[in-house]
C-alpha positions as CSV (number, residue, x, y, z in Angstrom):
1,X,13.9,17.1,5.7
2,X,11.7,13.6,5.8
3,X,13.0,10.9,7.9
4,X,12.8,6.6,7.0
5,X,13.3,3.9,9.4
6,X,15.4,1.5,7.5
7,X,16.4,-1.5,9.8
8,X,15.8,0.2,12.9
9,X,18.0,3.0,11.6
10,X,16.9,6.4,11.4
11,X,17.9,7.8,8.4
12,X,17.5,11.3,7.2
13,X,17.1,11.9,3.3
14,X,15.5,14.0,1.2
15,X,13.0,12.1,-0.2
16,X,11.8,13.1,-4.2
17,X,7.8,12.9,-4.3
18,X,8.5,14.4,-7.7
19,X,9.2,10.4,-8.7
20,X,6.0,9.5,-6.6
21,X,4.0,6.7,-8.3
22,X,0.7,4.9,-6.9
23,X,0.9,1.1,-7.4
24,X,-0.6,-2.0,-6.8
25,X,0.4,-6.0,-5.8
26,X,-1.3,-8.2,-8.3
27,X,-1.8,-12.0,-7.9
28,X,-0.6,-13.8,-10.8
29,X,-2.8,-16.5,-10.7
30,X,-6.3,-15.0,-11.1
31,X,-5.0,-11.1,-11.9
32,X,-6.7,-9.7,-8.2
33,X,-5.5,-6.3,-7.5
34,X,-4.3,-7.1,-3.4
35,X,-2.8,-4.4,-2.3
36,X,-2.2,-0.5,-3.0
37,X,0.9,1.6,-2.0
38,X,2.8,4.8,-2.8
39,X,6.5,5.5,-3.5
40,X,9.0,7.7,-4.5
41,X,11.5,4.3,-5.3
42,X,11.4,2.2,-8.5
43,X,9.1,-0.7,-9.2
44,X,11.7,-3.5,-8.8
45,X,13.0,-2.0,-5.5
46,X,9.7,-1.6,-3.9
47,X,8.4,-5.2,-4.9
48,X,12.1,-6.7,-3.4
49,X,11.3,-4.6,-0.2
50,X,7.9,-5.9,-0.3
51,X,9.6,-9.7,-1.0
52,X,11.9,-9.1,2.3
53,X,9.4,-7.9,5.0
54,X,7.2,-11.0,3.6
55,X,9.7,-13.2,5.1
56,X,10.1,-11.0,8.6
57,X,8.6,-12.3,11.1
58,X,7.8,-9.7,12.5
59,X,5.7,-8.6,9.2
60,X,4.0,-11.8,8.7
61,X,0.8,-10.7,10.7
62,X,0.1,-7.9,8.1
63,X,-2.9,-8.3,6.5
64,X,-0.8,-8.3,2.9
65,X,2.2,-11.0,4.1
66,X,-0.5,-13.4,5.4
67,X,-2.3,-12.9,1.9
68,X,1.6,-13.6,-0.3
69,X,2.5,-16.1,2.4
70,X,-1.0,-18.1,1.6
71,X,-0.3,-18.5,-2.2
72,X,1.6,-21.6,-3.4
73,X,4.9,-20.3,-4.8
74,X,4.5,-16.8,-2.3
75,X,6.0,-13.8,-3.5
76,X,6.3,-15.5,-6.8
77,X,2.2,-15.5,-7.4
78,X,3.1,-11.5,-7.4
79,X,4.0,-8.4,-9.5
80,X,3.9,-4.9,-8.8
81,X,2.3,-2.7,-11.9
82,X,2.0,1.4,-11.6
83,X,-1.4,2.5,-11.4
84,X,-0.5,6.4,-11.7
85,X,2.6,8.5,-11.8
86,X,1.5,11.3,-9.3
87,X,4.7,13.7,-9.0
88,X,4.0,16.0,-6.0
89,X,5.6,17.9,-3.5
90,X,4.6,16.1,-0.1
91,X,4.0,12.8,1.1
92,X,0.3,14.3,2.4
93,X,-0.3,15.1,-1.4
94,X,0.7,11.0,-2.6
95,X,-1.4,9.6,0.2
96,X,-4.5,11.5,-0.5
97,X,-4.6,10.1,-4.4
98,X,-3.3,6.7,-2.9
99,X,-6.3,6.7,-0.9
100,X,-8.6,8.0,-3.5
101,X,-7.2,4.4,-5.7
102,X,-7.7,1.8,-2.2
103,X,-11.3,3.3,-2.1
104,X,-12.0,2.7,-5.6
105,X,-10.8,-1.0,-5.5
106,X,-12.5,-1.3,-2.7
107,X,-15.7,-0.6,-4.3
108,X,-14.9,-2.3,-7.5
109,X,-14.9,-5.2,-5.2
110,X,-11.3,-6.5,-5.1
111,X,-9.6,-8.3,-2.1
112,X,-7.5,-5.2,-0.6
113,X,-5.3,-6.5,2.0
114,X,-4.2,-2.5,2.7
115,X,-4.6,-2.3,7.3
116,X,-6.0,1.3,6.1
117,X,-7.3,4.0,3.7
118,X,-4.0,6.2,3.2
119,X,-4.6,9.7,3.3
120,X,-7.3,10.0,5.7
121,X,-7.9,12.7,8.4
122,X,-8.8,11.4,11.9
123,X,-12.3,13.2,10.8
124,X,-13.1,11.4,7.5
125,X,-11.9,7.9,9.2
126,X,-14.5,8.7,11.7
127,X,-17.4,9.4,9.1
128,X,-16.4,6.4,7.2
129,X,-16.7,4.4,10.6
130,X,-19.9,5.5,11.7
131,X,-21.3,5.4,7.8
132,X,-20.5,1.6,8.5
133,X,-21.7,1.1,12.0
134,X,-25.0,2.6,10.6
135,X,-25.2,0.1,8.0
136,X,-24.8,-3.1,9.9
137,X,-27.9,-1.4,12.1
């Protein structure tokens, strides 16, 4: 059984990765891919959940609120389009290939506002880090 925090509620639900889907936030003005997530939930729900926490102010640090909250009209410069449906049977599974997508927009050069590369292990993040610190030497 999988467990969501909802409103400071803890809620416990089965949740179906058999509907899991990899997408991305888009700006509408220049078509930038900004962000990549996972979910199990529809399109339309995940974009209003993304709308909502944009306007918490406890969210509006992210990396991803402070990127909507800087365009003119906010989350109205943005749409959510699927990348991949992935259906699997564990969230490990989803964040792996969601991982796999943030690393290739990364490369292909786009503005990712994502605070980290889903999927990793505590290993691979620390390969990645040094790979960096090695290249700023």
């Amino acid at each position: 059984m999988s467990y969501i925090v909802y409103h400071h509620i803890r809620l416990e639900m089965k949740i179906h990765y058999e509907n899991s889907k990899i997408y991305c936030l888009r700006n509408k003005l220049n078509d930038d891919i900004f962000y990549v997530g996972g979910t199990t939930q529809t399109l339309n729900k995940r974009l209003y959940q993304h709308k909502y926490e944009s306007r918490k102010k406890r969210c509006m640090d992210f990396p991803v609120y402070k990127y909507i909250n800087a365009l003119p009209k906010k989350i109205d410069d943005v749409y959510i389009e699927i990348i991949q449906k992935t259906p699997c049977h564990s969230q490990n599974k989803q964040l792996k290939i969601e991982g796999g997508f943030i690393k290739q927009y990364l490369n292909e050069g786009f503005p990712l506002q994502n605070k980290q590369i889903a999927g990793r292990t505590k290993k691979q993040w620390k390969k990645d880090t040094n790979k960096i610190e090695k290249g700023y030497k």
